[in-house]
KEGU-879515 format. One record per atom (N, C-alpha, C): residue in three letters; x negated, z negated, y. Coordinates in steps of 0.2 Angstrom, whole numbers, padded with zeros to 4 digits, always signed. Each point is the difference from the previous one (the first is absolute). Layout:
KEGU-879515
ALAXZY ...
//
This chain:
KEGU-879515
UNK+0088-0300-0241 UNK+0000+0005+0006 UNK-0007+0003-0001 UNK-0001+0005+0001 UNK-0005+0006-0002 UNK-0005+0000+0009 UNK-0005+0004-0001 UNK-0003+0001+0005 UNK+0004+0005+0007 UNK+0002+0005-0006 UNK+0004+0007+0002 UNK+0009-0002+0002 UNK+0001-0006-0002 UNK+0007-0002+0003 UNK+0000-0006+0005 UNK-0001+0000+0003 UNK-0002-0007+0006 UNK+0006+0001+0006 UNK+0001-0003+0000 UNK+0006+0000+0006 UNK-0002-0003+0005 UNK-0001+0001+0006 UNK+0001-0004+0007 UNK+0005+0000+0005 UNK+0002-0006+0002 UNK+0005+0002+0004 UNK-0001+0001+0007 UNK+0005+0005+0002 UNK-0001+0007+0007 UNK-0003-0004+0006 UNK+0000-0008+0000 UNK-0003-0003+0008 UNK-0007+0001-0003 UNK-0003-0001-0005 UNK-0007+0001-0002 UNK-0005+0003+0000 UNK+0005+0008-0002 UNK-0002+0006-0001 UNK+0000+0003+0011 UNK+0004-0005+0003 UNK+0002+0006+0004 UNK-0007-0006+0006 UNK-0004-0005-0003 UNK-0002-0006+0005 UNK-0009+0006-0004 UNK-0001+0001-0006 UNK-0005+0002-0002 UNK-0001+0006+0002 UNK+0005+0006+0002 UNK-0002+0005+0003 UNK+0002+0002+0005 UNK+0004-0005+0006 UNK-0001+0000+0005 UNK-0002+0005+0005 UNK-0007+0003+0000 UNK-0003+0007+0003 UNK+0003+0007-0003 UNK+0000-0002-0006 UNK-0002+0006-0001 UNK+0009+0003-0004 UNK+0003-0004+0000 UNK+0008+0005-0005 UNK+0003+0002+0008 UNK+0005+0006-0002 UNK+0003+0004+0005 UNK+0007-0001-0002 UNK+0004-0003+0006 UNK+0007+0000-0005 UNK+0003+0008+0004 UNK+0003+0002-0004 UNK+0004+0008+0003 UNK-0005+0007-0003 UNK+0003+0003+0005 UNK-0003+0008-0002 UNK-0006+0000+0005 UNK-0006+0002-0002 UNK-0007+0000+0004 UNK+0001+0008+0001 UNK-0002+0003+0007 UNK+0002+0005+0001 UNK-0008+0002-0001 UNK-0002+0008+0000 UNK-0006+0005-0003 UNK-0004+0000+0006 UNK-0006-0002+0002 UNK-0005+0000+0005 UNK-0003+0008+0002 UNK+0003+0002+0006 UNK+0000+0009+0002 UNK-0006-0001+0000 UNK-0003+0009-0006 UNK-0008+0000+0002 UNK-0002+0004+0004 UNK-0005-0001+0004 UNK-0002+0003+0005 UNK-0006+0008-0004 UNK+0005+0005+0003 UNK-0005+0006-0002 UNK-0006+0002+0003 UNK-0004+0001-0003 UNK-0007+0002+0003 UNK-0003+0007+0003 UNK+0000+0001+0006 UNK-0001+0008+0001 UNK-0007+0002-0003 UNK+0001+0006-0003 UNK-0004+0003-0002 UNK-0004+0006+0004 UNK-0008-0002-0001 UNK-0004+0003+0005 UNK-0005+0002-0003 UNK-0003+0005+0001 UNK-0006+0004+0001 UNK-0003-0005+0004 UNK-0010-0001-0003 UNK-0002-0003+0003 UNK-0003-0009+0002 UNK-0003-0003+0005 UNK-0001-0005+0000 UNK+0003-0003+0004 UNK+0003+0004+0006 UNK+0004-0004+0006 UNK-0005-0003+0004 UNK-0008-0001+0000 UNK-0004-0004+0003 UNK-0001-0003+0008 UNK+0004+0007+0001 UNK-0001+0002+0009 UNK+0008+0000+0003 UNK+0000-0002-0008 UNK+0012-0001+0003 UNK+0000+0009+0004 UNK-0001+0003-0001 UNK+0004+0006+0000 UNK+0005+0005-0003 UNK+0006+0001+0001 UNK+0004+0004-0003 UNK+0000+0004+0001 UNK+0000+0005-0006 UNK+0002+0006+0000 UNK+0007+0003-0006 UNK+0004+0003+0005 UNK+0005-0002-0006 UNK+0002+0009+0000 UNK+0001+0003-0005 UNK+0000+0007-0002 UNK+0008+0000-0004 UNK+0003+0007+0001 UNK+0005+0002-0005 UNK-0001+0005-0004 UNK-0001-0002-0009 UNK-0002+0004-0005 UNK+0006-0001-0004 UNK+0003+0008-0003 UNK+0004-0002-0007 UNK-0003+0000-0003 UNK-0006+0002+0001 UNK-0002+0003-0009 UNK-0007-0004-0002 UNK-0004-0002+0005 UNK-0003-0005-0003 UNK-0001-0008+0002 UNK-0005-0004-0003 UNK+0001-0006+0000 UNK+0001-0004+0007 UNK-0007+0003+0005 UNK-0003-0001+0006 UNK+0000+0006+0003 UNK-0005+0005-0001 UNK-0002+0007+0005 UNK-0001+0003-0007 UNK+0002+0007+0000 UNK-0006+0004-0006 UNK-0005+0001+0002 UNK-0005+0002-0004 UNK-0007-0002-0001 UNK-0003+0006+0008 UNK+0003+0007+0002 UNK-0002+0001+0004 UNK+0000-0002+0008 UNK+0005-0003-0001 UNK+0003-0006+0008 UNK-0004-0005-0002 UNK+0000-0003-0004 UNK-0005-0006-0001 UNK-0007+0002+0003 UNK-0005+0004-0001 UNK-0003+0002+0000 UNK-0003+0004+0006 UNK+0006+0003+0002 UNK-0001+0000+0009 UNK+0001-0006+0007 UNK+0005-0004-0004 UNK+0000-0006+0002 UNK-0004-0005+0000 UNK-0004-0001-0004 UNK-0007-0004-0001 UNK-0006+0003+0003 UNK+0000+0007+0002 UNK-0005+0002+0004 UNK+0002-0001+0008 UNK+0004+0000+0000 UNK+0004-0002+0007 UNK-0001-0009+0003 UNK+0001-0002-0005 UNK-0001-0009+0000 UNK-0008+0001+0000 UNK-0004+0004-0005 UNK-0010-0003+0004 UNK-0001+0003+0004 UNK+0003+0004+0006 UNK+0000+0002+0006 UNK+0002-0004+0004 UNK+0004-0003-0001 UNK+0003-0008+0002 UNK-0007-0006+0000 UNK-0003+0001-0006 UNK-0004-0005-0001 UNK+0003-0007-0004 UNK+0006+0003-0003 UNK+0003-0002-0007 UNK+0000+0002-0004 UNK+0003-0005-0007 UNK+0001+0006-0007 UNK+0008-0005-0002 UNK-0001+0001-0007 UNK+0007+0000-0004 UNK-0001-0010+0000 UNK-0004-0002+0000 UNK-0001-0008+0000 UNK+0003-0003+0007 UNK+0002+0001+0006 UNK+0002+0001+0006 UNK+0006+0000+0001 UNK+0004+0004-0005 UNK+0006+0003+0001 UNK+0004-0003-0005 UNK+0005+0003+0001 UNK+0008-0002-0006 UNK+0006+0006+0001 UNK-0001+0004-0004 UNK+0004+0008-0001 UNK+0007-0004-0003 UNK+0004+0001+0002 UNK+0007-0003-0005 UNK+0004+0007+0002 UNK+0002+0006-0006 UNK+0004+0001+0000 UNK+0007-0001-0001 UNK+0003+0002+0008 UNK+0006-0002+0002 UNK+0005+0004-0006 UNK+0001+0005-0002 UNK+0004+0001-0003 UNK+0000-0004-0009 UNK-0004+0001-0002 UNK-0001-0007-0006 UNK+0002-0007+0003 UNK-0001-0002+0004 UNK+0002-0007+0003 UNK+0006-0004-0002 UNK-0002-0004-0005 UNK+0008-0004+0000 UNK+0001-0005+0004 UNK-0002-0002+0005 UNK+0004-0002+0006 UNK+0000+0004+0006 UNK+0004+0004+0002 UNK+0001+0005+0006 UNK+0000-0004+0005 UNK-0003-0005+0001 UNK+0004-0003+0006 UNK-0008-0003+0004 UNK-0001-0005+0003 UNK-0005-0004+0007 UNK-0007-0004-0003 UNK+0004+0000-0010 UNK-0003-0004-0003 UNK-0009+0000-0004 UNK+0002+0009+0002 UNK-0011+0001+0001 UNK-0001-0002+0006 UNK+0004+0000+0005 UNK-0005-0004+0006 UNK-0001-0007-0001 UNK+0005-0002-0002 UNK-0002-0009-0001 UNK-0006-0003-0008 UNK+0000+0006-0003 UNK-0004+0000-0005 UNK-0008+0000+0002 UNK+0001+0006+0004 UNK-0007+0003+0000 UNK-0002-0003+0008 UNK+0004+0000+0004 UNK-0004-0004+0007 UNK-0003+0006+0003 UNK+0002+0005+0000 UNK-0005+0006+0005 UNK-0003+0000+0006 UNK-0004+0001+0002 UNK-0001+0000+0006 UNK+0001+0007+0003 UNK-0001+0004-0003 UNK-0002+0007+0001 UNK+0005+0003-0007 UNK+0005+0006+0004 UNK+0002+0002-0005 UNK+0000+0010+0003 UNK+0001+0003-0006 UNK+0000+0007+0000 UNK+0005+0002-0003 UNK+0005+0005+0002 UNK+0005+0002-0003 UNK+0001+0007-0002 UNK-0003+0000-0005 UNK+0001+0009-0001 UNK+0006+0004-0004 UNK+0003+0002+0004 UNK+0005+0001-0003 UNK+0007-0005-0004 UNK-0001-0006+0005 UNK+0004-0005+0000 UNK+0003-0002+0006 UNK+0006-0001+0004 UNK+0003-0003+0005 UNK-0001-0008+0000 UNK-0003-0002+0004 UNK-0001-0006+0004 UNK+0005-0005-0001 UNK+0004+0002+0002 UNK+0010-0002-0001 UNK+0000-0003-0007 UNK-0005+0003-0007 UNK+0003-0003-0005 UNK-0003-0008-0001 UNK-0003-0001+0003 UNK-0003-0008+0001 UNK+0000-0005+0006 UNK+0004+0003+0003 UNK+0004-0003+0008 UNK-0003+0002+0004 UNK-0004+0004+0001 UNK-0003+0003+0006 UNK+0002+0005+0005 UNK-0002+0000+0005 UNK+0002+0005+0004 UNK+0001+0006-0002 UNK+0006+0003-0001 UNK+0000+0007-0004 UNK+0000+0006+0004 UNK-0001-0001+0007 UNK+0000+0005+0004 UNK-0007+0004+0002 UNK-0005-0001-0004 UNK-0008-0001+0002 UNK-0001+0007+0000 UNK-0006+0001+0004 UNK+0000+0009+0001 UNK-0006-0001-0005 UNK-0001+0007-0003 UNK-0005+0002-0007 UNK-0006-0001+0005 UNK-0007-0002-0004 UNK-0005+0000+0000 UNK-0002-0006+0009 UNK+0004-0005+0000 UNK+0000-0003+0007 UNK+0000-0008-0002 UNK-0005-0002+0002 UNK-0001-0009-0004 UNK+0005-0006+0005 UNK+0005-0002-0003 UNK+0006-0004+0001 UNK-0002-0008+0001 UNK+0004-0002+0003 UNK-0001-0007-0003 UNK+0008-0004-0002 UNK-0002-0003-0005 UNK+0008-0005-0001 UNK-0004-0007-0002 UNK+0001-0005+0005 UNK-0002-0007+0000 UNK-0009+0002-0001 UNK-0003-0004-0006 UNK-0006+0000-0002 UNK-0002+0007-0003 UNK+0005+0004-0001 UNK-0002+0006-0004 UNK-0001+0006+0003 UNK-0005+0005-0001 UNK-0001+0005+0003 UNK+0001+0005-0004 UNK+0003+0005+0001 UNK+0003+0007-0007 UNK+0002+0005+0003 UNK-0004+0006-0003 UNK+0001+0008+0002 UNK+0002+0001-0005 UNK+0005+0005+0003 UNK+0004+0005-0008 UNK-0004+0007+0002 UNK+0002+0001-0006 UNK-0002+0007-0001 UNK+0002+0003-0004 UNK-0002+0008-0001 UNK+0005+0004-0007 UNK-0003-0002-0009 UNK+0001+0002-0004 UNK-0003+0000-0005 UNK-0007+0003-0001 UNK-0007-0003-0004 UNK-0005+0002+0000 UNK-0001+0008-0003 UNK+0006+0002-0005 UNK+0000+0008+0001 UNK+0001+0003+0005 UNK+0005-0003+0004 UNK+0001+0004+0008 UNK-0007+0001+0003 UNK-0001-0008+0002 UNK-0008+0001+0004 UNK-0004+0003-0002 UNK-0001+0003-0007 UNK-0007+0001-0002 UNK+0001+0011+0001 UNK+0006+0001+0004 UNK+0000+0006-0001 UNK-0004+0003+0008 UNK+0003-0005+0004 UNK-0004+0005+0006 UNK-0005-0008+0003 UNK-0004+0007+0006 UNK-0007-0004+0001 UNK+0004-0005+0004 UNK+0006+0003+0006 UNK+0000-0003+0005 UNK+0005-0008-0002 UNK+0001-0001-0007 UNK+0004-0005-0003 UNK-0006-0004-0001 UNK-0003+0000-0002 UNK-0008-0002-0003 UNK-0004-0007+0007 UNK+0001+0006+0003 UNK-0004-0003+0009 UNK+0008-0005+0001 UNK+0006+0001+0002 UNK+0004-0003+0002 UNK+0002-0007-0004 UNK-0004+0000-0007 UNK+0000-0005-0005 UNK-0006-0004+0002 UNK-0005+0002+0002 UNK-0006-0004+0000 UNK-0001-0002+0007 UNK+0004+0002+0005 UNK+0000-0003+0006 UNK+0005-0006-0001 UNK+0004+0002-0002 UNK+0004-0006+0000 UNK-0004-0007-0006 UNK-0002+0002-0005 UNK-0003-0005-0003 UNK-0006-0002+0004 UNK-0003+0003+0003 UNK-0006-0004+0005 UNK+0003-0005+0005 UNK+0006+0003+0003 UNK+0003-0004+0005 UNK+0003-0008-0006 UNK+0002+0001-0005 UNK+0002-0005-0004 UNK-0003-0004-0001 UNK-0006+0004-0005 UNK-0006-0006+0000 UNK-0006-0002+0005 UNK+0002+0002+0007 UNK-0006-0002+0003 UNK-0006+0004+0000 UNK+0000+0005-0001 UNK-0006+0004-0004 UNK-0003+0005+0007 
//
């Protein structure tokens, strides 16, 4: 009898690995997707936007929007951007991800993460611990004055400001 042909019998085998053998079909452990965000989420903020064409915001929404947030007396380290249309989970599971306190919906319905989907534009809501103004797309806002003022009233009221 060689090293490589060693026989033991099955009460042995089954007393020596005890913990660790599996009798049956072992079913696949579902992975948990991770929303993807602009950003460091520091102040649990969401901001959730609808882009087809790019990642997060194009560079000029970005960039009106970041001036928007240091008016705030934020920046991008603060927030968490998840482009809702990229989103492989369409469903409540960036709120449980990210834990928002504060969210902003630009050109996104409230409804698509359980919330009140009936909220009037540019008006700070509450659902349970969370507090979130919809609003139109940062293209929209950025065309007129009176969109601008009704954006930043509402985010004063939001953050306290």
């Amino acid at each position: 009898m060689s090293l490589n042909n060693i026989s033991l019998p099955s009460g042995l085998v089954a007393s020596l690995y005890r913990y660790s053998l599996v009798q049956g079909s072992a079913m696949p452990v579902p992975q948990k997707k991770t929303v993807s965000y602009l950003g460091k989420n520091e102040k649990n903020i969401l901001i959730l936007v609808n882009h087809k064409t790019a990642p997060f915001l194009p560079d000029k929404e970005l960039e009106f929007l970041t001036a928007v947030l240091l008016a705030c007396g934020l920046d991008l380290s603060h927030v968490a951007i998840v482009n809702w249309h990229n989103a492989e989970e369409k469903d409540d599971t960036v709120i449980h991800q990210l834990a928002p306190k504060e969210i902003l919906f630009l050109d996104v319905a409230p409804g698509v993460v359980g919330l009140t989907s009936n909220a009037l534009e540019y008006t700070v809501q509450n659902a349970g611990s969370i507090q979130f103004v919809l609003a139109p797309s940062l293209t929209q806002i950025e065309k007129t004055k009176q969109s601008k003022s009704q954006l930043w009233m509402a985010l004063k009221q939001l953050f306290g400001l």
